[in-house]
C-alpha positions as CSV (number, residue, x, y, z in Angstrom):
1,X,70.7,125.7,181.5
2,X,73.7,128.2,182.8
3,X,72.8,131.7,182.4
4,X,76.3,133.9,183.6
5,X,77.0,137.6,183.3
6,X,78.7,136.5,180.0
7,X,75.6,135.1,178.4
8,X,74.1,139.0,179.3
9,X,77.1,140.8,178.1
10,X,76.9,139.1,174.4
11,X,73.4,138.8,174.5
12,X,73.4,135.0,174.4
13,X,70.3,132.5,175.0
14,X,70.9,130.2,178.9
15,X,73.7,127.6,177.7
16,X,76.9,126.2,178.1
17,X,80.3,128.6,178.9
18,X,82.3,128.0,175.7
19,X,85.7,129.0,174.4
20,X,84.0,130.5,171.3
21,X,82.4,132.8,174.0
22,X,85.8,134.1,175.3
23,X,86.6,134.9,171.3
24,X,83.5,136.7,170.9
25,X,84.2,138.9,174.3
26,X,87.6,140.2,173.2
27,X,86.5,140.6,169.5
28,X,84.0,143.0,171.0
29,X,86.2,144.7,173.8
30,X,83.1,143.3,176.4
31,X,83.7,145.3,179.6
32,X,83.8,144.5,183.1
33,X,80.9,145.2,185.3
34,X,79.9,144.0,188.8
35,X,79.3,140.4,188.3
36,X,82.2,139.7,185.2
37,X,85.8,139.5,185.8
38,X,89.0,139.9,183.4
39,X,92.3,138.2,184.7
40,X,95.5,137.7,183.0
41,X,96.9,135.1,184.9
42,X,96.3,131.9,187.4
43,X,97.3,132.5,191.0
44,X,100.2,129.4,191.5
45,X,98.5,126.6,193.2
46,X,100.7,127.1,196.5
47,X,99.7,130.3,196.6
48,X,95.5,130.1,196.1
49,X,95.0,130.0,200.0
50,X,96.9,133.5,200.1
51,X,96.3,135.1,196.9
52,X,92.9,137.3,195.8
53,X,91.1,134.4,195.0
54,X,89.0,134.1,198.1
55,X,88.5,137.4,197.8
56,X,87.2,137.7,194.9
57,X,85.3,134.8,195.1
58,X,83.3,136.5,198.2
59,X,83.4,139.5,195.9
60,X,81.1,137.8,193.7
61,X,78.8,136.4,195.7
62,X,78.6,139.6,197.7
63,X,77.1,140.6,194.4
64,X,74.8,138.6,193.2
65,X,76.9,135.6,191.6
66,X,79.2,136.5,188.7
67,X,82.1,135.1,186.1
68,X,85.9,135.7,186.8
69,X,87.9,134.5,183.5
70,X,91.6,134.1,183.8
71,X,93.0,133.9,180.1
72,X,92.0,136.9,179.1
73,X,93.9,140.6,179.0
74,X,91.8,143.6,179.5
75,X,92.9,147.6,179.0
76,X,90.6,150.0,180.8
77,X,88.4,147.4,181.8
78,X,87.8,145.9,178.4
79,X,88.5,143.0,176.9
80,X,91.3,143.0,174.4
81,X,93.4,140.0,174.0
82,X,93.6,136.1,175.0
83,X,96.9,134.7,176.9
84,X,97.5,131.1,178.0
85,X,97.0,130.3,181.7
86,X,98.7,126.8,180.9
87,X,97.6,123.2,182.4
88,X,94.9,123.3,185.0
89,X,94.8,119.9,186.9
90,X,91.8,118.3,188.9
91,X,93.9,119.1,191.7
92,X,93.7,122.8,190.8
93,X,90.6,122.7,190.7
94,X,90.1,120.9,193.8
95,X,92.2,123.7,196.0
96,X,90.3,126.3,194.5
97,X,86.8,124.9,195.8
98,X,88.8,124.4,199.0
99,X,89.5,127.7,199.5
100,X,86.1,129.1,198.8
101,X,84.8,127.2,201.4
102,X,88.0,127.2,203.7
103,X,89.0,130.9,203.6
104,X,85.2,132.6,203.0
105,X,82.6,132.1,205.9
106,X,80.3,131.5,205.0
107,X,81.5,129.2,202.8
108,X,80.9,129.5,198.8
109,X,80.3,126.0,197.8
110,X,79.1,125.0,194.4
111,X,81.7,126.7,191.9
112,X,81.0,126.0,188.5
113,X,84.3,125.3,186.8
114,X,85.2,125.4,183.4
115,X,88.4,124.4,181.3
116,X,88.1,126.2,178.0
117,X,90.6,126.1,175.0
118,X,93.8,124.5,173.9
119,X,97.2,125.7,173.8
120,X,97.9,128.5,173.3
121,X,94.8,130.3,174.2
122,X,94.2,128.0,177.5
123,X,91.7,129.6,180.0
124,X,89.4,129.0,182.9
125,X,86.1,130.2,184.1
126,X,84.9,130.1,187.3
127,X,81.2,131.2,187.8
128,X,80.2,131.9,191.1
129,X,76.9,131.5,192.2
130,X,74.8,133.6,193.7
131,X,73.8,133.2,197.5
132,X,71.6,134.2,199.9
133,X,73.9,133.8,203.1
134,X,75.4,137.2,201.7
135,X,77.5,139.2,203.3
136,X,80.7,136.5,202.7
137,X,83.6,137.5,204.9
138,X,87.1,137.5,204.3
139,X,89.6,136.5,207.4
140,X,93.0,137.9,207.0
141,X,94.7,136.7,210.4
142,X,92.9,138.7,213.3
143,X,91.1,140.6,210.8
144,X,87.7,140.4,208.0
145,X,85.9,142.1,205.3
146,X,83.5,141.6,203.3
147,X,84.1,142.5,199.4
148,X,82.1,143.8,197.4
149,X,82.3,144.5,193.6
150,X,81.9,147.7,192.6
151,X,81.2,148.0,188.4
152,X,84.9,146.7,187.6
153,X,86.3,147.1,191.0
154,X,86.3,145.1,194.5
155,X,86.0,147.0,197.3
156,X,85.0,146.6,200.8
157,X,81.9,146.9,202.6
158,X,81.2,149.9,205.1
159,X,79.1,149.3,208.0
160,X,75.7,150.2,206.7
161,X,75.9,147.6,203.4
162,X,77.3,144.8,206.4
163,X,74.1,145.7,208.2
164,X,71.8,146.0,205.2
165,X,73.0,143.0,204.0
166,X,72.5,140.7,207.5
167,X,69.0,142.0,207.3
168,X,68.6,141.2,203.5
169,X,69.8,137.6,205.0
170,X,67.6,136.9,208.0
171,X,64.5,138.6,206.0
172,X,64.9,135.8,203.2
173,X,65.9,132.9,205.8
174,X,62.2,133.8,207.3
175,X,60.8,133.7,203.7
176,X,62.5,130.5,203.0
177,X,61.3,128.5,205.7
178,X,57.8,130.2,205.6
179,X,57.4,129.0,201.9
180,X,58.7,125.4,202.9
181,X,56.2,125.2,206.0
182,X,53.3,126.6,203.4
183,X,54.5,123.3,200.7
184,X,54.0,121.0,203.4
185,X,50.3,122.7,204.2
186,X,49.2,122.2,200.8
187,X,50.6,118.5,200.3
188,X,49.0,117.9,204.0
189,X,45.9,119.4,202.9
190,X,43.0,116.5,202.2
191,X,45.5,113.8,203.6
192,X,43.3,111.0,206.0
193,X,45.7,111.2,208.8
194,X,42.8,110.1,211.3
195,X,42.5,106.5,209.2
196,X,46.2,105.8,208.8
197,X,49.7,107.9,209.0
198,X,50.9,109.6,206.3
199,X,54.4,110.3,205.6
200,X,54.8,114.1,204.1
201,X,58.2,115.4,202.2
202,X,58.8,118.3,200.6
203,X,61.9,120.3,199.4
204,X,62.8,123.7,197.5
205,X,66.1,125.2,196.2
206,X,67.4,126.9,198.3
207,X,68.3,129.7,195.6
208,X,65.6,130.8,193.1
209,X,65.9,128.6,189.8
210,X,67.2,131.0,187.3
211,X,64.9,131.9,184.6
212,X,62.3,129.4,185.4
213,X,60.1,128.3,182.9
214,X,56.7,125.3,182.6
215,X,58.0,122.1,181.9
216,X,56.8,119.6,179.4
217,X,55.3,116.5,180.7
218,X,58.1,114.9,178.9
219,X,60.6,117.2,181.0
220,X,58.0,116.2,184.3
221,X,57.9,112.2,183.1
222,X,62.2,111.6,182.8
223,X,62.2,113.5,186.2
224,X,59.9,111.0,187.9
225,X,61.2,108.1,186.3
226,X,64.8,109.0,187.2
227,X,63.8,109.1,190.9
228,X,62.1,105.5,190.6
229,X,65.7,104.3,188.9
230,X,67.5,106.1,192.0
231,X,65.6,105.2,195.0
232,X,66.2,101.4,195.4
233,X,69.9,101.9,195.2
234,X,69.6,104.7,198.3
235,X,67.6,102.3,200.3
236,X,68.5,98.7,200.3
237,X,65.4,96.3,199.8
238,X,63.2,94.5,197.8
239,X,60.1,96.2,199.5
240,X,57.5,98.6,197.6
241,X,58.5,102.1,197.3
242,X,56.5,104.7,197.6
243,X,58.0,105.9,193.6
244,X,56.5,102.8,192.5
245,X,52.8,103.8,193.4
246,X,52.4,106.6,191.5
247,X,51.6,106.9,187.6
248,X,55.3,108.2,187.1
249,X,54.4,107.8,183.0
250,X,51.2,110.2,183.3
251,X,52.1,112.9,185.0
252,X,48.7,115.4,185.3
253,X,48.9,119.2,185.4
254,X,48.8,121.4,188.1
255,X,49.4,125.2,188.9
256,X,52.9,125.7,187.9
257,X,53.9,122.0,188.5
258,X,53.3,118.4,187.6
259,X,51.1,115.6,189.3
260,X,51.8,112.2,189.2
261,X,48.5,110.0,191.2
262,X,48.4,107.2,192.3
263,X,49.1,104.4,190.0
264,X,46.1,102.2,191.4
265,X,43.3,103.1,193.3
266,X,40.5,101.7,195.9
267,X,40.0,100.2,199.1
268,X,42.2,97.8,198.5
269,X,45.1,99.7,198.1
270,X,44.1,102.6,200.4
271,X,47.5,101.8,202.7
272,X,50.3,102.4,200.1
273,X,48.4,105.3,198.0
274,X,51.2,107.8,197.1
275,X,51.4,111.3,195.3
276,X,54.4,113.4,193.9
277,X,54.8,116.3,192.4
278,X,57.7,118.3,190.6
279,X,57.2,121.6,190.3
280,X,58.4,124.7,187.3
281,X,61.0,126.5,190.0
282,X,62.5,123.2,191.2
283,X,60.6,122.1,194.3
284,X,59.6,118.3,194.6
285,X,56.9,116.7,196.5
286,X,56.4,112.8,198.3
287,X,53.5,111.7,200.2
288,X,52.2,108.3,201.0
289,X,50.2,106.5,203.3
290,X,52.5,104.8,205.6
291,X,50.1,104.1,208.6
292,X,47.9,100.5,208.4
293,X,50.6,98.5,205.8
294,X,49.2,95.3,205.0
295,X,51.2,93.1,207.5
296,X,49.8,89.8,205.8
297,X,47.3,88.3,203.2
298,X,44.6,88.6,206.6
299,X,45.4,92.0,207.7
300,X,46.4,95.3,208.5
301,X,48.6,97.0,211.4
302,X,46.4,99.5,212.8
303,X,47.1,103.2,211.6
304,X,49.1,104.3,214.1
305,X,51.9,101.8,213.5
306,X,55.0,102.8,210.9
307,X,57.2,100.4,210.1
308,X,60.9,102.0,209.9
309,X,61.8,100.6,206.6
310,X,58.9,101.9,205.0
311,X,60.1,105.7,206.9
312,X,63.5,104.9,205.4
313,X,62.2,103.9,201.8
314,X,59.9,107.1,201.8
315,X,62.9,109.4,203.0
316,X,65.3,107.5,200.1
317,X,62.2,108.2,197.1
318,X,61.8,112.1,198.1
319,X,65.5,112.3,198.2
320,X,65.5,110.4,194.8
321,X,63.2,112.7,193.6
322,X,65.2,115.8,195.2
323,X,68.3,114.7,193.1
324,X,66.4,114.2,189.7
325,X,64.7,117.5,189.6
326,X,68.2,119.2,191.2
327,X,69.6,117.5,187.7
328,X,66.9,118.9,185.5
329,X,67.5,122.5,187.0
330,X,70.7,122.6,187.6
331,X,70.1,123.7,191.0
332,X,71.8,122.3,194.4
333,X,71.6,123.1,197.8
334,X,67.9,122.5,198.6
335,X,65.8,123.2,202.0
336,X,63.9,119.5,203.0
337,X,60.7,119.5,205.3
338,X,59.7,115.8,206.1
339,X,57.1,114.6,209.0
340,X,54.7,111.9,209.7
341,X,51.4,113.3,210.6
342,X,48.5,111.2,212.3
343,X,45.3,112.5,214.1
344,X,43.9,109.3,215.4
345,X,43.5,109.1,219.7
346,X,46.2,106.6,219.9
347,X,50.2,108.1,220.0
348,X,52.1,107.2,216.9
349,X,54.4,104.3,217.0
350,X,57.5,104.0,214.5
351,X,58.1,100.3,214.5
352,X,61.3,98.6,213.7
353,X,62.4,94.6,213.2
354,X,64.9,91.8,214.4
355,X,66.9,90.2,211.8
356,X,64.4,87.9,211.6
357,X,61.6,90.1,210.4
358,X,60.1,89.7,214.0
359,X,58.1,93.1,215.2
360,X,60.3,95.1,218.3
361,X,57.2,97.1,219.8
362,X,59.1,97.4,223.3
363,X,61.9,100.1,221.3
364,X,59.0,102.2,219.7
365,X,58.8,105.8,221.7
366,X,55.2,106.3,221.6
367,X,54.9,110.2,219.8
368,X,51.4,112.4,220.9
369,X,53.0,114.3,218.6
370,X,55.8,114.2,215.4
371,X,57.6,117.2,214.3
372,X,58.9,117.4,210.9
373,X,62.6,117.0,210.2
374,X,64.1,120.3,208.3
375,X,67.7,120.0,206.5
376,X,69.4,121.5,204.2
377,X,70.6,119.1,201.5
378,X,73.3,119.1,198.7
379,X,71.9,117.4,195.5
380,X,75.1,118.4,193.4
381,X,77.7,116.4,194.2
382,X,78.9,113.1,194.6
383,X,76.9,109.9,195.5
384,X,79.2,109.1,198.6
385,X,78.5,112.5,199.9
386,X,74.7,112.4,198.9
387,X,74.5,109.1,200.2
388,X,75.8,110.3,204.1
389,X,73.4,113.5,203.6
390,X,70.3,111.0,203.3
391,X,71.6,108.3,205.7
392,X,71.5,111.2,208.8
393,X,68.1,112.5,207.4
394,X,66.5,108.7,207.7
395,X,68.4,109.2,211.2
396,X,66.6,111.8,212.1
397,X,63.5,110.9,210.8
398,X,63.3,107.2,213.0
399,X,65.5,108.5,215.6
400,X,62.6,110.8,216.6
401,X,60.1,107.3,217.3
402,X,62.9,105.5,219.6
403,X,64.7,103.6,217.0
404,X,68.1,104.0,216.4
405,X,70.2,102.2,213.6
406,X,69.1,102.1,209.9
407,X,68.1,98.7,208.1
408,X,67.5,99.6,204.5
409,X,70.6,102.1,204.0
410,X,74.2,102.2,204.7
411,X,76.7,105.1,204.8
412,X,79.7,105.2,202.0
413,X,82.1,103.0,203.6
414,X,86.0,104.7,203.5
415,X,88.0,103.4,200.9
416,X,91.1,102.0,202.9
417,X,94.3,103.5,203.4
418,X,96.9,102.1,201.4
419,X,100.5,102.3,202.9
């Protein structure tokens, strides 16, 4: 649920920016403060890449995250009146985003953009969300600053908040990726990597959830099954998932999070057990056994050998399962750790196939060792653009064992030029 600076000021419950909001403000003269933002009027769209938008975009997010409303007159600072801003097109909309990532570095990405009222009270919020690649400069030819909001003003940054602020930055970048690596550790943890590879993913939001709370097993159940609806579409094949395997309807609790086992157990079906977890501030988990598949009714490969579709259709489920619990918390820009880990003598082999199904063991890069694959993904926006994100992850992820091209998934092919 959104929670803005506007929620705080009128003491509201986490929900969605409405119009009625705005009528509430003014009614009682709501003042501005650091991270809420009074404007009369809508920059002209030829003028957003020059105007005070970037500006006090970066302003924002200098701050914490924060609400600028256009539509609405202030005196002193408070809220007093509403005025029309007029028509506000998709490809407003689309400049403004464009700026705040064109005209800040770095960029602020993930506006949340809201069209409120009808004529003549028309307005438009943009929240900005908070960030932690704070400070945000803003390049004026041969020139930057970094703004800064200061109760109801913007100011710019001396020296000492530039440098407190870098440090505040590199301090939580070190906390970021030491809380991924200690995810991984626990989902590792008990894992028989000396009988068969196992495939290990993990992710976290990149910024905290706001106002986090425990989820239902309902809540924990729609995210897993939304992840076993996505997967097959991300990765292109008729094969078992690793989603498939786990008791996605059953979910078991854990500390702060949900479990979901695996959906059959025994010796039997020892080389496609999987686990998953989703957890209260956002975080999702994948592992599976991806060492020893069954190769035929007779037999096993030995536990050493991944195939690279079964890589690519574990990469696709945690990324399915990334963009599911992104939707349930409204979150986006999330920090993936994913490896292959095996402890057996022999060197790990990622094996790939001709057309024909037949085995290509001469391409595999024998690995005494694989490191994990970090990204940063995007879960909030489009499926062409999610689609690319997970294509050069699986990239990375085979590309590592000596095989090159992708069989299960396919990058967003261009929509043509028309003439």
């Amino acid at each position: 649920m959104t929670f803005t600076a506007l929620h705080r000021a009128l003491g509201r419950e986490p929900g969605p920016v409405t119009d009625e909001m705005l009528d509430e403000a003014v009614q009682q003269g709501v003042e501005e403060q650091d991270q809420l933002d009074w404007k009369r009027a809508l920059p002209d769209q030829r003028e957003l890449a020059t105007s005070d938008l970037a500006k006090d975009v970066a302003a924002m997010a200098n701050s914490g995250g924060g609400v600028i409303v256009y539509g609405v007159t202030e005196t002193a600072g408070r809220a007093d009146g509403r005025v029309d801003v007029g028509e506000v097109s998709e490809s407003y909309e689309r400049t403004m985003r464009r700026v705040a990532s064109s005209a800040i570095q770095p960029p602020v990405v993930g506006l949340g953009i809201h069209r409120l009222g009808t004529e003549p009270e028309r307005a438009l919020v943009v929240v900005v969300p908070a960030s932690v690649e704070s400070p945000h400069l803003v390049y004026r030819g041969e020139y930057f600053g970094a703004p800064v909001r200061n109760h109801a003003d913007t100011e710019w940054m001396r020296e000492r908040q530039l440098e407190a602020m870098y440090r505040a930055r590199f301090e939580e970048r070190r906390a970021s990726e030491r809380a991924l690596v200690d995810l991984y550790e626990q989902v590792l943890a008990s894992r028989g990597t000396s009988e068969r590879a196992w495939m290990i993913g993990v992710a976290r939001p990149r910024l905290p959830i706001p106002l986090p709370r425990r989820m239902t097993r309902a809540e924990a159940t729609a995210i897993f099954v939304e992840a076993y609806r996505l997967a097959p579409a991300y990765s292109d094949t008729n094969r078992v998932h690793p989603i498939e395997d786990i008791d996605r309807h059953n979910p078991r609790p854990g500390l702060r999070r949900w479990v979901a086992r695996p959906a059959v157990t025994g010796e039997n079906y020892a080389w496609k057990e999987s686990w998953a977890t989703v957890h209260d501030d956002g975080s999702a988990t994948l592992a599976a056994a991806v060492g020893g598949a069954r190769s035929s009714s007779e037999g096993h490969d030995p536990g050493w050998i991944v195939a690279s579709g079964r890589a690519e259709r574990f990469t696709a489920d945690l990324a399915a399962l990334v963009r599911a619990s992104a939707a349930h918390h409204r979150a986006d820009e999330f920090e993936v750790r994913l490896g292959i880990e095996w402890t057996g003598p022999e060197p790990l082999q990622i094996q790939t196939v001709d057309n024909f199904d037949w085995p290509l063991p001469d391409i595999s890069v024998p690995l005494a060792r694989y490191t994990p694959v970090v990204m940063s993904m995007r879960a909030a926006v489009d499926e062409a653009t999610f689609r690319d994100q997970l294509c050069d992850l699986a990239e990375d992820v085979v590309n590592q064992g000596g095989v090159q091209n992708l069989r299960t998934m396919r990058r967003t092919e261009p929509e043509p030029e028309t003439t």
